[in-house]
C-alpha positions in Angstrom: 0.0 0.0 0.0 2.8 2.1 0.7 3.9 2.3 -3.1 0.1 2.8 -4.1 0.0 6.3 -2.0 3.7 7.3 -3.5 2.2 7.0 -6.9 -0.8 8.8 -6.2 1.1 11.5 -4.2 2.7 11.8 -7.7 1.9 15.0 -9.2 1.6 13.6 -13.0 -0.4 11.4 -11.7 -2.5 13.9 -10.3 -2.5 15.7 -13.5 -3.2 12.4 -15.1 -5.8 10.9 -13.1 -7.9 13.8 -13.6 -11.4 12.8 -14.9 -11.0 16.1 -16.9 -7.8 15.5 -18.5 -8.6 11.3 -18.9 -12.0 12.4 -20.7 -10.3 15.1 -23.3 -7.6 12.5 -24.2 -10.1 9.4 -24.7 -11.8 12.4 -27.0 -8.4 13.9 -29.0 -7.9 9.9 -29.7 -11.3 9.1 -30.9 -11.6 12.7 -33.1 -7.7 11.9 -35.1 -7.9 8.1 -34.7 -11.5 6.7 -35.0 -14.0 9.2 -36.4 -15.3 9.1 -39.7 -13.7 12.9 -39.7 -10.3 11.9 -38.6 -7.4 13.8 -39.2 -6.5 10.3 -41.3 -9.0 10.8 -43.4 -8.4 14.0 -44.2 -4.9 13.7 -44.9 -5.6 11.1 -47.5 -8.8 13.8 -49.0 -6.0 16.1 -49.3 -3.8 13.9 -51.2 -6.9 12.8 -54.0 -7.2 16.9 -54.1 -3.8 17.7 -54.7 -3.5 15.1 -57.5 -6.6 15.9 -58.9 -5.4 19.6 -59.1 -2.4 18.2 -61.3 -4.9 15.8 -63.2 -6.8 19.6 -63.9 -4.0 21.2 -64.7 -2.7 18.6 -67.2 -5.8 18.4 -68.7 -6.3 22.1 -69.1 -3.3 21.9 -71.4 -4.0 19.4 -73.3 -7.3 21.0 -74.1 -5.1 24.5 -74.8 -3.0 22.4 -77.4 -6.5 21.0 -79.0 -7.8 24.5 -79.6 -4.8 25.6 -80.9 -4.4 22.6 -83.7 -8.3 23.1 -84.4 -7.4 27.0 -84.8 -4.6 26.0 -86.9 -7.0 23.6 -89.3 -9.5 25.7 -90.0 -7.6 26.6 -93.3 -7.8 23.7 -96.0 -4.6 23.3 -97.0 -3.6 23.1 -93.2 -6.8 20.4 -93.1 -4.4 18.7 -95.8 -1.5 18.9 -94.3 -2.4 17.3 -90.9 -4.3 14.2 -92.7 -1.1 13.4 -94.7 1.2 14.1 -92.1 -0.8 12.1 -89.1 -3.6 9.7 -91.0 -1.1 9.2 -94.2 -3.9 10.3 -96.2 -3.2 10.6 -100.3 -4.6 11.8 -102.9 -6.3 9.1 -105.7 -3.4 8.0 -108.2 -0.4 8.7 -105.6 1.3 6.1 -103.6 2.8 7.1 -99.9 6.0 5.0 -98.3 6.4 5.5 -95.0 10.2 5.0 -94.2 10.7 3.9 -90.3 13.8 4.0 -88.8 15.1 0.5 -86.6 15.3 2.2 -83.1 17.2 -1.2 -82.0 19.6 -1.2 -84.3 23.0 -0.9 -82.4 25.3 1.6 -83.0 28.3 -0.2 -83.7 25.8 -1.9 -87.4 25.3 1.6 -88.5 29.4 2.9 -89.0 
């Protein structure tokens, strides 16, 4: 018993063993740890938001590049242009060869 009283005597464990100070630490615990509003969960919100901002801002330019080819083929020979360069579009009697370059050949073959 004697060792009981020295640890209640103790003043953190006054501090400690206050039903005040027991009741608003059961309650920080629950509200970051438990809750379905936990600081958790709101980290991980954060993160979706963050990458969704960079998902927006990707896709804003992209859409900024679209505009900017459909500006560009609003003239015919541009219209042209962009189907032979991209969709190897040809004109009736004309034949198109499309020369690819071997991207695996090794350095040493080509000298």
């Amino acid at each position: 018993m004697n060792f009981l009283n020295k640890i209640r005597q103790n003043r953190w464990m006054a501090f400690f063993g206050n039903i005040y100070v027991i009741i608003l630490t059961v309650f920080a615990v629950w509200m970051i740890f438990f809750d379905t509003n936990s600081l958790l969960t709101h980290r991980e919100l954060e993160k979706e938001i963050d990458k969704l901002r960079k998902q927006k801002d990707y896709l804003q330019k992209e859409i900024e590049q679209d505009k900017a080819i459909i500006r560009n083929l609003r003239d015919d020979n541009n219209i042209e242009k962009f189907a032979r360069e991209e969709y190897f579009f040809k004109k009736e009697e004309e034949e198109i060869y499309i020369i690819e370059k071997d991207s695996t050949q090794k350095k040493e073959d080509r000298d």
